[in-house]
Legacy VTK file of the C-alpha trace (Angstrom):
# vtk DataFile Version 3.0
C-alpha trace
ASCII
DATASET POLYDATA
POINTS 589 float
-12.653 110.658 29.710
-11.508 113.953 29.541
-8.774 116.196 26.956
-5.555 117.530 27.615
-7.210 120.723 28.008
-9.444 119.443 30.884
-12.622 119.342 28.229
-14.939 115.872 27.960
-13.520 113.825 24.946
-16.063 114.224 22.130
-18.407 111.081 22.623
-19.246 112.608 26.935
-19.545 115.825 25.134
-21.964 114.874 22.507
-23.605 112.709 24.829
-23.982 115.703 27.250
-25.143 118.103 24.471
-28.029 115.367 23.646
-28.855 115.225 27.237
-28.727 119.136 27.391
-31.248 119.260 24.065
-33.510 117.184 25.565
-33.544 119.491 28.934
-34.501 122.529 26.810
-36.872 120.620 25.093
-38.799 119.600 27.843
-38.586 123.118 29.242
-40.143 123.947 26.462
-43.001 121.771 26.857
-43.714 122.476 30.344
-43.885 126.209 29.013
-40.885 127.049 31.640
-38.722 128.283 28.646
-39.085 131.928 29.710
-37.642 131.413 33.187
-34.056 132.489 32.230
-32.723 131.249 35.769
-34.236 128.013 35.738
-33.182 127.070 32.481
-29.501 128.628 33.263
-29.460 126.625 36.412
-30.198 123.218 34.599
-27.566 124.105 32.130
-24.928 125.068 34.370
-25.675 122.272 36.451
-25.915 119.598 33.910
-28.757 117.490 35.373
-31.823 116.542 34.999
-34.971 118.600 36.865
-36.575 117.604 40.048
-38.644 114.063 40.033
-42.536 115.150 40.064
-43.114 113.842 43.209
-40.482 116.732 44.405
-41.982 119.165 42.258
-45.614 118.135 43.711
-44.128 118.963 47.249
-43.802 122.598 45.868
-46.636 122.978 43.696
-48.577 126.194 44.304
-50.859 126.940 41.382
-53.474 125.727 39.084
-51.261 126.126 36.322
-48.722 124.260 37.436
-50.829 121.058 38.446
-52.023 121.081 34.777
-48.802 120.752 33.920
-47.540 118.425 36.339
-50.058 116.096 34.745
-48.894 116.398 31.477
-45.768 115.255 32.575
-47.173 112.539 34.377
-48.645 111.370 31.502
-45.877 111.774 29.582
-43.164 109.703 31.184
-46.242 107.028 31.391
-46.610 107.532 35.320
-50.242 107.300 35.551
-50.586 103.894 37.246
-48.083 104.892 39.663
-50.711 105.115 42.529
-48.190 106.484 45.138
-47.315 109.645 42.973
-51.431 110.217 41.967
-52.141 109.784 45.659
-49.310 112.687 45.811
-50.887 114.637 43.174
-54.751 114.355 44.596
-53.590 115.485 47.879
-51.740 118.854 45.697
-54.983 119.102 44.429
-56.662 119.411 47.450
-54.316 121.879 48.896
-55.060 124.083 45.827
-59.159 123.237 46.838
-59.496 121.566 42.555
-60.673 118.293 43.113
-62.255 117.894 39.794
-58.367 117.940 38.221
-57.607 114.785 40.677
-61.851 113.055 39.842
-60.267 113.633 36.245
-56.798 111.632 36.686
-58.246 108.669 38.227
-61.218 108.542 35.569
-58.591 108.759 32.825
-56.524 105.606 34.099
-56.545 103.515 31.334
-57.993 100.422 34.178
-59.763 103.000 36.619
-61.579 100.125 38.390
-58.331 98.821 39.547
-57.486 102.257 41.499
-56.933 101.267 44.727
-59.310 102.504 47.443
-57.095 104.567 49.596
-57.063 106.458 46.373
-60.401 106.959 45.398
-61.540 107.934 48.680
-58.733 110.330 49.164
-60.362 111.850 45.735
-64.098 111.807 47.101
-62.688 114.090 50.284
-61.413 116.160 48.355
-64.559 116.654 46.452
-66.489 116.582 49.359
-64.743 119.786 50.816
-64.113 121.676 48.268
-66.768 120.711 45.615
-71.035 120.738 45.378
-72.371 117.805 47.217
-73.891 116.408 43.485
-70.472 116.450 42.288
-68.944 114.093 45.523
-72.235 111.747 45.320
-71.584 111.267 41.762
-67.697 110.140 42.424
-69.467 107.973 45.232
-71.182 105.850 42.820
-68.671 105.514 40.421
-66.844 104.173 44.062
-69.674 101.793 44.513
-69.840 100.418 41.040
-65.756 99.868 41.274
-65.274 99.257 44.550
-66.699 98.452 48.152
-66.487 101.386 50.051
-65.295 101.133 53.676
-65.445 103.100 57.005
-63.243 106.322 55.520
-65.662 106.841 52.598
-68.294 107.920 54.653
-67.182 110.896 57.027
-66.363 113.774 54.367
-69.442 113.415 52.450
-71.751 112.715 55.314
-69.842 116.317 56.692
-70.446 117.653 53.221
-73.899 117.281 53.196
-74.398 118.581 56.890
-72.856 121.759 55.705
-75.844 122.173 52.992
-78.308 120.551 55.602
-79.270 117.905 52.749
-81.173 115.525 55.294
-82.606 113.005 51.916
-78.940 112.639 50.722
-77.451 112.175 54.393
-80.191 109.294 55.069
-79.380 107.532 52.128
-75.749 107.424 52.866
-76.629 106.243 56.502
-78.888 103.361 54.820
-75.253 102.624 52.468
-73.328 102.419 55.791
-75.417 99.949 57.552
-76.064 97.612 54.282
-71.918 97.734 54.318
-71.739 97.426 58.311
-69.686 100.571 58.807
-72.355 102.565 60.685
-70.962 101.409 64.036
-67.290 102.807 62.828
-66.703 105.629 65.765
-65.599 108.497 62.557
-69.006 107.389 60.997
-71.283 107.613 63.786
-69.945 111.080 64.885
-70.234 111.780 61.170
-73.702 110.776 61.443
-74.010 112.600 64.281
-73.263 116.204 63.045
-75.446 115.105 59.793
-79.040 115.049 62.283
-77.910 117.451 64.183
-77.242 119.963 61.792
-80.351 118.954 60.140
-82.564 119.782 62.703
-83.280 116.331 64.023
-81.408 115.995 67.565
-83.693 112.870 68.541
-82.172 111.133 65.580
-78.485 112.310 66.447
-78.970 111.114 70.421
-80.082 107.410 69.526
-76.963 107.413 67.909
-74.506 108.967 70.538
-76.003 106.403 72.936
-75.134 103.597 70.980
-71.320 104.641 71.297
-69.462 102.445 73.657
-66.854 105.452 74.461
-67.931 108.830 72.773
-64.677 111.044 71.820
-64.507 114.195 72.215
-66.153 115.340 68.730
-68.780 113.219 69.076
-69.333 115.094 72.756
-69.164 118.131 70.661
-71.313 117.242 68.022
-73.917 116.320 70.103
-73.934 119.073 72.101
-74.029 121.670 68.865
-77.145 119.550 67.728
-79.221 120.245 70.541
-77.842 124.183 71.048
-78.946 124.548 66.609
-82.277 122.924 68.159
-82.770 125.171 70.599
-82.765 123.254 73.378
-79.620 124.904 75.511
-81.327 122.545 78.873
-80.357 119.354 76.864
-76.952 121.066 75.441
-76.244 121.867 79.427
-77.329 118.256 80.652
-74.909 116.641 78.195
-72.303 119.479 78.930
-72.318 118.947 83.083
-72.184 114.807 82.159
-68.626 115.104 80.181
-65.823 112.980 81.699
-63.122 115.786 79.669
-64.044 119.163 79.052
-61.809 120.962 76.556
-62.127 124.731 75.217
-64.248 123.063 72.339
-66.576 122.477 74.480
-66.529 124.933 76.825
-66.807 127.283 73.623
-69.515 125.662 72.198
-71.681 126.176 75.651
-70.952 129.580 76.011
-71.896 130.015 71.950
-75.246 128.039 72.445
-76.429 130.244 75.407
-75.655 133.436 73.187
-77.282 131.883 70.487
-80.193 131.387 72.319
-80.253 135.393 73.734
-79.313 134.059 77.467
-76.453 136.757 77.744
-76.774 136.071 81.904
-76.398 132.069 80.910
-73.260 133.012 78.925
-71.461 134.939 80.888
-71.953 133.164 83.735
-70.390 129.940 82.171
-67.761 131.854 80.416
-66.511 133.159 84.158
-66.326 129.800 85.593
-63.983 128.684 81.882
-60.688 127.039 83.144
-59.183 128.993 80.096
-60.652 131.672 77.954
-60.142 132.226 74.342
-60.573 134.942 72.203
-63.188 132.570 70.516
-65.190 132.722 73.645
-64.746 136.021 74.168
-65.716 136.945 70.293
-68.945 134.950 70.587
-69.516 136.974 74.142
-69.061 140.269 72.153
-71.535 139.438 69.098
-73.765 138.303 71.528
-73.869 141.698 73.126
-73.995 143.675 70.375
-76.751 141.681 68.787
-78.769 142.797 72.412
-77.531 146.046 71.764
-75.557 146.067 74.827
-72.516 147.813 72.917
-70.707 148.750 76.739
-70.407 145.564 77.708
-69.521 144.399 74.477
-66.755 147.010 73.983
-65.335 146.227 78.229
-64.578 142.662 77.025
-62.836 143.474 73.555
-61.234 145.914 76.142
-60.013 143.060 78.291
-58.881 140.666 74.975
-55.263 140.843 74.790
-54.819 138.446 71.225
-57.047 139.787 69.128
-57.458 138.193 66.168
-59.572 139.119 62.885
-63.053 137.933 64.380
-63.359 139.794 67.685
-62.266 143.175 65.760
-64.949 141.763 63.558
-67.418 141.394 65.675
-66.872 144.974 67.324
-66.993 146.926 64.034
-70.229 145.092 62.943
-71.759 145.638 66.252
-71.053 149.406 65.989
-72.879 149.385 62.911
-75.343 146.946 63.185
-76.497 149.437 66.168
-76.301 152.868 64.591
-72.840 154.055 65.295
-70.794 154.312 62.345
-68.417 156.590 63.589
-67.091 154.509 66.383
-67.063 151.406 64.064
-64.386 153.659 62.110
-62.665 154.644 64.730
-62.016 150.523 64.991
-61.216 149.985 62.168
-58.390 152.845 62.507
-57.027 150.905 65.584
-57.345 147.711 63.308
-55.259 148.858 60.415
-52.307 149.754 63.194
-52.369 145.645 64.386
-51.573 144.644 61.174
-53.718 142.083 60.899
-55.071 140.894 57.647
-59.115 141.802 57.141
-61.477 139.321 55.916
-64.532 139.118 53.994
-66.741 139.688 57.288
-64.809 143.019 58.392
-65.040 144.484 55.050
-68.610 143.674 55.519
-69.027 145.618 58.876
-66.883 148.536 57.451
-69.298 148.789 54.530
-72.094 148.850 56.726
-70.625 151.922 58.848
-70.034 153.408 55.253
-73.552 153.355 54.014
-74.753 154.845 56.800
-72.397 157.705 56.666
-73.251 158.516 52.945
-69.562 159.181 52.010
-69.165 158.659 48.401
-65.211 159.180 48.915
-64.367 156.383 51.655
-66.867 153.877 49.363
-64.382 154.353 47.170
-61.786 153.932 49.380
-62.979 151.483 50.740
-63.662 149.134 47.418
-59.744 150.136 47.041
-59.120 148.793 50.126
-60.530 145.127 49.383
-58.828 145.294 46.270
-55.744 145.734 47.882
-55.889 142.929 50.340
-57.180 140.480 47.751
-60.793 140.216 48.947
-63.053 137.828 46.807
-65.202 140.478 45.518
-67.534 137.642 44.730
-68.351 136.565 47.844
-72.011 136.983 47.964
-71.604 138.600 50.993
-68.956 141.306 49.871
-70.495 141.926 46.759
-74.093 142.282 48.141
-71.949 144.865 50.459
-71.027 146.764 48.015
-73.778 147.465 46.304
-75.561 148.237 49.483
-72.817 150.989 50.278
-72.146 152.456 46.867
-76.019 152.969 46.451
-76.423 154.810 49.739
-73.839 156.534 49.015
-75.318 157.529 45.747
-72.393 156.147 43.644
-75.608 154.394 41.619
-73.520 154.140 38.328
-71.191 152.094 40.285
-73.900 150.291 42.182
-76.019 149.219 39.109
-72.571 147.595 37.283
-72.430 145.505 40.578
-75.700 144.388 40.763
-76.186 143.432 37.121
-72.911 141.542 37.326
-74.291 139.291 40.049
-74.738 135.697 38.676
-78.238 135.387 40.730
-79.224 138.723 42.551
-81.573 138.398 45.852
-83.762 140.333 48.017
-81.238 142.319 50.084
-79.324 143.051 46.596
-82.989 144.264 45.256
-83.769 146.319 48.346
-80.121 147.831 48.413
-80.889 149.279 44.897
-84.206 150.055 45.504
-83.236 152.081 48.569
-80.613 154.001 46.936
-82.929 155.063 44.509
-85.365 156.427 47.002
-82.509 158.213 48.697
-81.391 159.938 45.305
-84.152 160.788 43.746
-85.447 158.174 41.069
-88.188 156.486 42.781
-89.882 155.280 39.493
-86.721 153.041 39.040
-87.207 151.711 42.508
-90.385 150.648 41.689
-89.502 149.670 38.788
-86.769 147.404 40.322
-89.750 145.959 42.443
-91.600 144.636 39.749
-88.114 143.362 37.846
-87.505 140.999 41.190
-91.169 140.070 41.111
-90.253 138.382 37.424
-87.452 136.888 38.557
-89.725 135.248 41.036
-88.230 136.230 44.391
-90.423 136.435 47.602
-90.076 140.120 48.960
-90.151 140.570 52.352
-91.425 143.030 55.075
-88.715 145.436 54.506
-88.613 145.422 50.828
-93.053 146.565 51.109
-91.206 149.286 53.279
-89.114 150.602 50.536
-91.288 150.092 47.606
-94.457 151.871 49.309
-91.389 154.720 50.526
-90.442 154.902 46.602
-94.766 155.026 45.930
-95.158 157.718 48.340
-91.788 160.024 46.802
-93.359 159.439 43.229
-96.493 159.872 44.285
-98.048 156.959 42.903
-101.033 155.965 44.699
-102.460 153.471 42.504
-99.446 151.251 43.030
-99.278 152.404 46.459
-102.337 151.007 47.070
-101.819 146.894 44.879
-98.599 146.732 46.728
-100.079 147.169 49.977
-102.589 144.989 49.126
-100.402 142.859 47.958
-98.576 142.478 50.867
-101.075 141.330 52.985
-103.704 139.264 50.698
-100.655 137.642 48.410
-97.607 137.084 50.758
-99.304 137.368 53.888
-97.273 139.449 56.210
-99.181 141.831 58.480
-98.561 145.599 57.608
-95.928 147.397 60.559
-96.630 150.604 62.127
-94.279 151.803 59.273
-95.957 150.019 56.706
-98.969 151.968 57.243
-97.059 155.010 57.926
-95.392 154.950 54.580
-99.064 154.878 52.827
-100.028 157.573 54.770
-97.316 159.805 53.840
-98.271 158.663 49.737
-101.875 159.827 50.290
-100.961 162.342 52.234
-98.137 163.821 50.047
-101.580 163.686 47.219
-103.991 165.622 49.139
-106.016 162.603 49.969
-105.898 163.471 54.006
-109.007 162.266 54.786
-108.342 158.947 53.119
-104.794 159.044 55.152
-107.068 159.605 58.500
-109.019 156.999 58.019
-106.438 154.474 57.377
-104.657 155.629 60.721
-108.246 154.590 62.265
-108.247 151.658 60.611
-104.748 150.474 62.039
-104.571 147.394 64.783
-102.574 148.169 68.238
-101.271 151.021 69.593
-101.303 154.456 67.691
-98.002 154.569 65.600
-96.118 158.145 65.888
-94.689 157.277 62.007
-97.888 157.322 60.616
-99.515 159.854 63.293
-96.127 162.363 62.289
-96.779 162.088 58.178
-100.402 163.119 58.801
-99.101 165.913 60.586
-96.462 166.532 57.514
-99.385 166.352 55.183
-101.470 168.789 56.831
-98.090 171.281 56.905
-98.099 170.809 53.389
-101.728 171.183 52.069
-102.705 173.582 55.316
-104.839 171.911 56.939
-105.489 172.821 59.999
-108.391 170.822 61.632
-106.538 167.554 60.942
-103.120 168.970 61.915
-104.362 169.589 65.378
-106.027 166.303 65.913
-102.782 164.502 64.455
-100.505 167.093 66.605
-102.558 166.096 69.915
-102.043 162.425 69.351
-98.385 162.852 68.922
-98.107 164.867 72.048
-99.422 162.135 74.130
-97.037 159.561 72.516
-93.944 161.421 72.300
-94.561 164.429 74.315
-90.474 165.337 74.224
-90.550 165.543 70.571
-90.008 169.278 69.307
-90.540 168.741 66.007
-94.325 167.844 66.539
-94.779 171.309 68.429
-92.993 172.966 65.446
-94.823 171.874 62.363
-98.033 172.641 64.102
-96.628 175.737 64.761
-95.467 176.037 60.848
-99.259 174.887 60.119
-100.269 178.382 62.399
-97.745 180.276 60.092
-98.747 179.374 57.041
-102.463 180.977 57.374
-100.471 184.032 59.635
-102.178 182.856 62.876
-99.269 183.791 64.835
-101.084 184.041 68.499
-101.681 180.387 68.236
-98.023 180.159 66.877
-96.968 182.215 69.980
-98.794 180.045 72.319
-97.079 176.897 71.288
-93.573 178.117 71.467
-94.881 179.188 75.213
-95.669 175.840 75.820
-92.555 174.880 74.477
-90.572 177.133 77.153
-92.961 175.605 79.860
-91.968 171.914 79.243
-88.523 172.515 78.609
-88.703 170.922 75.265
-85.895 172.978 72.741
-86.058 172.314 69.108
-82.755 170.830 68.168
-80.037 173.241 66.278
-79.662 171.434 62.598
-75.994 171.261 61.570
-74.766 170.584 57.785
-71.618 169.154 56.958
-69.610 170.216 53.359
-67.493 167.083 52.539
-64.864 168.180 50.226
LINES 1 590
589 0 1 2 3 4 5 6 7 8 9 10 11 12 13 14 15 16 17 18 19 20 21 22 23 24 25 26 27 28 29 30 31 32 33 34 35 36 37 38 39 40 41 42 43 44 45 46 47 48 49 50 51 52 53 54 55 56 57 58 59 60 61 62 63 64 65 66 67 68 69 70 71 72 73 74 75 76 77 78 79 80 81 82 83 84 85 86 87 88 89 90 91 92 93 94 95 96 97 98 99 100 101 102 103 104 105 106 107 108 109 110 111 112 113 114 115 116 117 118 119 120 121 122 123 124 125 126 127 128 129 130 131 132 133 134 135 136 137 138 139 140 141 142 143 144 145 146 147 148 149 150 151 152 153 154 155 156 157 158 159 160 161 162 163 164 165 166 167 168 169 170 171 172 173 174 175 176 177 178 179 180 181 182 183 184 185 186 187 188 189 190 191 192 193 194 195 196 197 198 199 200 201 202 203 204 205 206 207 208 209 210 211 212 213 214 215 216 217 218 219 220 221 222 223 224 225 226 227 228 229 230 231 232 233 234 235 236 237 238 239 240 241 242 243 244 245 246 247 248 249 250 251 252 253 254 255 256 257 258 259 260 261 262 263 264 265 266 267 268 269 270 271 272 273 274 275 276 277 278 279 280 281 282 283 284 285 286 287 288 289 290 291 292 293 294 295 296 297 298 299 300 301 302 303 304 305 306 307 308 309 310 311 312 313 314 315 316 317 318 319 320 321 322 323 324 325 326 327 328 329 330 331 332 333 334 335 336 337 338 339 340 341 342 343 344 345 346 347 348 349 350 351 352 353 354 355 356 357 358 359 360 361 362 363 364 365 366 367 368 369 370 371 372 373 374 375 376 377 378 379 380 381 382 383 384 385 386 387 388 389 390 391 392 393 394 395 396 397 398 399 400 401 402 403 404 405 406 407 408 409 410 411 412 413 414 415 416 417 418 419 420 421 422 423 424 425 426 427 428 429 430 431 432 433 434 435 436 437 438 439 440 441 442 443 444 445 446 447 448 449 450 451 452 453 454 455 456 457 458 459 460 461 462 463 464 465 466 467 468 469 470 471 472 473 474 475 476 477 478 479 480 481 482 483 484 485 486 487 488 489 490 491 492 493 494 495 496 497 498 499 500 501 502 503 504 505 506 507 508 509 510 511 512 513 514 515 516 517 518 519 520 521 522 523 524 525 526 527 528 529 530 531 532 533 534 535 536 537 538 539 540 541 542 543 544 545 546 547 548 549 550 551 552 553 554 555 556 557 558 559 560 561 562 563 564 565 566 567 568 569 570 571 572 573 574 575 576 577 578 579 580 581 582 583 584 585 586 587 588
């Protein structure tokens, strides 16, 4: 009913205002009231808001899941299994499948959840959650329910992913006591679980019990034997396929690379129906990991779509091999694709960075990740970081990194402990050494490098000495050519050269021009000359193109103002043709 005027006749209007009130209200609740135009839209529109199944449908944050369930509660929706299927699929998209575990354990009858339900739950926590967290929802399945043939996939994937053989068997064991294990998504399942877990034996039995294999189980069994090792067996399997995809064809050319046959992998890749840049990327990484950087750089040549991984791949194989400045000059071509970096191409870049030294594009750089949204947390990003800033000797910035780390490892440690050397605190590299030795981490060959590098700067030959000991007796790796070339430099950098010779006598295999070359050094320093010819003629033979070797024994001559003998080598020098090369140094502003 409606006025003269047009207006609603007071009992629609009060009726409207009530209805309006209660709008607000709820607004209010759902802590929307600050969104001017929604709240102005509801009231010029006089309705009610969207149903939560259409608000579920647009639902793009934590915080508004969180309050999507309070509303659900609210209206008393929680046994309305269609809408919480809804909801734990929102969670999933938003990877929180604890929020969706929690809604189903809240209903006031959980038991009576129906399975689609629950098991749409365990996925979820399968994928996104820790495997204890997913086995846990899987008994509370098994107590409520009996699972069938889509419980099993996600976490049997789940724990292939963390290689967690014992909890993989025992979920095999649940499948055949519930006679699911012959279910085709199960048995591939099972499949990927062996094969992953290093037990390709285990993971054939079962592919030949399929009647018809699909194409992921082809795949999967394939990728077991190529993680084995055993490319023959992947290639066997490979030749017998009724349909070959680019999966496939993919995963071949990846398990040859993987297995350093570059020949094997390129010859496969030039017989592929159709080539993808995935092919291509594993092609490249391959190469660079041989250290074959032209061919490497001809195919990323020949790529057309270029996506984030093959740009990628060539920036960390730039830098991987020692060329930083053409792994920048990538990244420049990158930035004009504009494509978005991940976590792995930040990690190249940082790589190029640290070698560099440049103290201004680290920071750039850590702006840069910032800027694109990086998860600075990523263990692989952060350990990054730390590695560049400290070689870069941005230490301040470096230690608030490292110390921030919920559980620091060895490459974090040696990172630190190299940055030190390179700046001039040794003691605190050492020091850093013992702190990861508390903290009961297993350091490894190149970790004795730098803490018998940061002995040898601080001249601490006690230590020196236990850690290269220590090395050998305790943790049982054998001692490198530069292992014994950085105690050699300690003693020699203390006057012990005799000591320092006969540890170079002492040394298994070939003669090592490291340790041979900081004899030499040591004999420039303390002027000695009887050792500095002895370690001089043995470098001669091993590296006879080396000028420096010919000019600090000629610095040695020098020193005690023998200058004939000094005259004599530079005439040798002329003879051979070897030139000592011009040193440049670089001012960055």
């Amino acid at each position: 009913m409606t006025s003269a005027d047009g207006r609603p006749s007071p009992p629609v209007a009060t009726h409207l205002d009530r209805r309006l009130a209660e709008l607000r209200a709820r607004i209010v609740r759902l802590r929307l009231h600050n969104h001017d135009a929604l709240l102005a839209r509801f009231v010029a529109a006089g309705r009610p808001p969207p149903s939560v199944a259409t608000l579920l449908g647009s639902c793009r944050t934590v915080r508004c899941l969180a309050q999507l369930h309070a509303r659900i509660v609210r209206l008393g929706l929680q046994n309305h299994h269609a809408l919480l299927a809804r909801f734990a699929a929102a969670c999933d998209a938003l990877a929180c499948p604890s929020v969706a575990a929690s809604v189903v354990a809240a209903l006031p009858d959980s038991h009576a959840a129906p399975l689609r339900l629950r098991n749409a739950v365990l996925a979820s926590l399968a994928r996104h959650g820790p495997l204890q967290a997913a086995l846990a929802e899987f008994s509370l399945l098994r107590s409520a329910a009996r699972p069938d043939c889509f419980s099993f996939p996600s976490l049997l994937r789940a724990s292939a992913c963390v290689s967690c053989l014992p909890a993989g068997s025992a979920l095999h064991g649940a499948a055949i006591r519930l006679g699911v294990d012959a279910d085709l998504f199960v048995r591939t399942a099972l499949i990927q679980l062996y094969g992953r877990c290093g037990s390709p034996g285990a993971a054939r039995a079962l592919f030949d019990q399929l009647a018809v294999p699909s194409e992921v189980s082809w795949t999967a069994i394939i990728m077991a034997y190529v993680n084995s090792g055993d490319i023959v067996a992947a290639r066997e399997l490979f030749d017998r396929m009724p349909h070959r995809n680019t999966v496939h064809w993919n995963a071949m050319v990846d398990g040859y690379v993987k297995c350093g046959d570059m020949e094997g992998a390129r010859r496969l890749f030039d017989e592929m129906p159709e080539r993808t840049a995935t092919g291509y990327t594993s092609l490249i990484g391959g190469y660079t990991k041989a250290g074959n950087l032209e061919a490497a750089r001809s195919l990323f040549d020949k790529l057309e779509d270029r996506d984030v991984f093959s740009w990628s791949a060539m920036i960390s194989g730039y830098a991987q091999n020692g060329y930083p400045g053409e792994a920048l000059r990538i990244f420049n071509e990158f930035q004009e694709q504009g494509i978005l970096p991940d976590e792995l191409l930040v990690v190249g870049l940082m790589s190029a960075c640290s070698q560099i030294g440049n103290v201004m594009l680290a920071r750039w750089i850590e702006d840069y990740i910032t800027k694109y949204s990086i998860d600075m947390n990523n263990v692989h990003v952060l350990a990054g970081l730390i590695n560049m800033n400290a070689k870069c000797g941005n230490l301040e910035r470096a230690t608030v990194l490292f110390e921030s780390m919920p559980v620091r490892d060895v490459f974090s440690y040696c990172s630190m402990m190299q940055g030190h050397c390179l700046y001039g605190s040794a003691n605190k590299a050492v020091e850093l050494f013992s702190r990861m030795l508390l903290e009961g981490l297993s350091p490894d060959s190149a970790v004795f490098t730098v803490v018998l590098t940061a002995c040898s700067h601080a001249r601490l030959v006690e230590e020196g000495k236990k850690y290269f000991d220590m090395m050998k007796n305790v943790y049982l790796i054998v001692p490198s050519g530069d292992h014994y070339a950085c105690l050699v430099s300690l003693l020699g950098r203390c006057g012990m050269l005799k000591d320092a010779y006969e540890l170079i006598k002492s040394m298994p295999g070939k003669p090592h021009p490291g340790a041979w070359g900081a004899l030499l050094g040591a004999c420039q320093l303390h002027c000695d000359i009887e050792l500095g010819k002895i370690a001089a003629k043995k470098l001669f033979e091993i590296e006879p193109d080396n000028a420096g070797n010919y000019v600090s024994l000629s610095n040695i001559y020098a020193n005690i103002n023998r200058w004939g003998d000094v005259s004599e080598i530079r005439a040798e020098m002329n003879v051979k043709g070897i030139a000592k090369i011009v040193g440049r140094t670089q001012v960055l502003q």
